[in-house]
N, C-alpha and C positions, 0 to 999 in steps of 0.2 A: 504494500500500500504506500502509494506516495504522500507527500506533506500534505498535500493539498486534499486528497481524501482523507488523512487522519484527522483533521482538523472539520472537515466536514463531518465524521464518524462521530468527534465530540461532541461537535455540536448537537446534531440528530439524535447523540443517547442524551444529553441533558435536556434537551425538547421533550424528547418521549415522556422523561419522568416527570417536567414539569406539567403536561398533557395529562398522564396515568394521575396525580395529584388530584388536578382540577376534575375529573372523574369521579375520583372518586367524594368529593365533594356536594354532599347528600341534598343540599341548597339551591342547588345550581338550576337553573331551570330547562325545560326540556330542548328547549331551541336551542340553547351553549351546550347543552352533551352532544346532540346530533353533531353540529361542527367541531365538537371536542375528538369525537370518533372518526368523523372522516381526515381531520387532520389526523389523529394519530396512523390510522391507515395509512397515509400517506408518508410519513415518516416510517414508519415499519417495514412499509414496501424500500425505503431509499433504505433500508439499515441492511435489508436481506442482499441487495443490487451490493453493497461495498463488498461482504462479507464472500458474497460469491464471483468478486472481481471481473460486474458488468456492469456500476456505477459508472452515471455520466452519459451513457450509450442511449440514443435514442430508442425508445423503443419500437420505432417501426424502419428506419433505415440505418441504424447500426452504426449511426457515424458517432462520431463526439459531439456532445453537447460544449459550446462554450463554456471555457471554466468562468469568466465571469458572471453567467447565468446561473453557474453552479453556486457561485458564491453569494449572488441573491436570493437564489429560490432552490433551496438545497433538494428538495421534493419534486423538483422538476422529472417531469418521465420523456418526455420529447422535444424535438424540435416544433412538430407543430404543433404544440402546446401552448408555444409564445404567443396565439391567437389569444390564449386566455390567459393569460399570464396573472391575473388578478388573484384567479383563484388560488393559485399556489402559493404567495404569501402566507404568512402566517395569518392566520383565520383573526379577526376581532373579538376581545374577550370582554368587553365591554359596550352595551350596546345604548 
């Protein structure tokens, strides 16, 4: 794993846990857990892609993802994704 995915790995595992937190956070109302859970999906799927050294890789043409993109939206799954790209920031936890 290079710098650049270690440092993406950290980040995605302390996301996770701060995600898995606000979960479990019995308060929370039912519209923040739905985006609670697709965000973390989203992160879970970027954790498995490092883990099995095809982080980065679009998933439909196989190329590289910009690492700058990577370093914005570390959940990113494709290049044509960039159409939405909103979605893949970090979800709003306050509404």
């Amino acid at each position: 794993m290079d710098a650049l995915h270690e440092m993406l790995y950290d980040e995605l595992r302390q996301t996770e846990q701060e995600v898995l937190q606000s979960l479990q956070n019995k308060d929370a109302n039912h519209r923040l857990k739905s985006i609670l859970e697709e965000e973390l999906e989203d992160i879970q799927s970027a954790i498995r892609k490092v883990k099995n050294g095809n982080y980065g890789l679009c998933e439909f043409s196989g190329d590289l993802i910009p690492e700058e993109l990577l370093k914005s939206v570390p959940t990113l799954k494709s290049v044509h994704d960039l159409g939405n790209f909103k979605s893949f920031y970090r979800k709003p936890l306050y509404f």
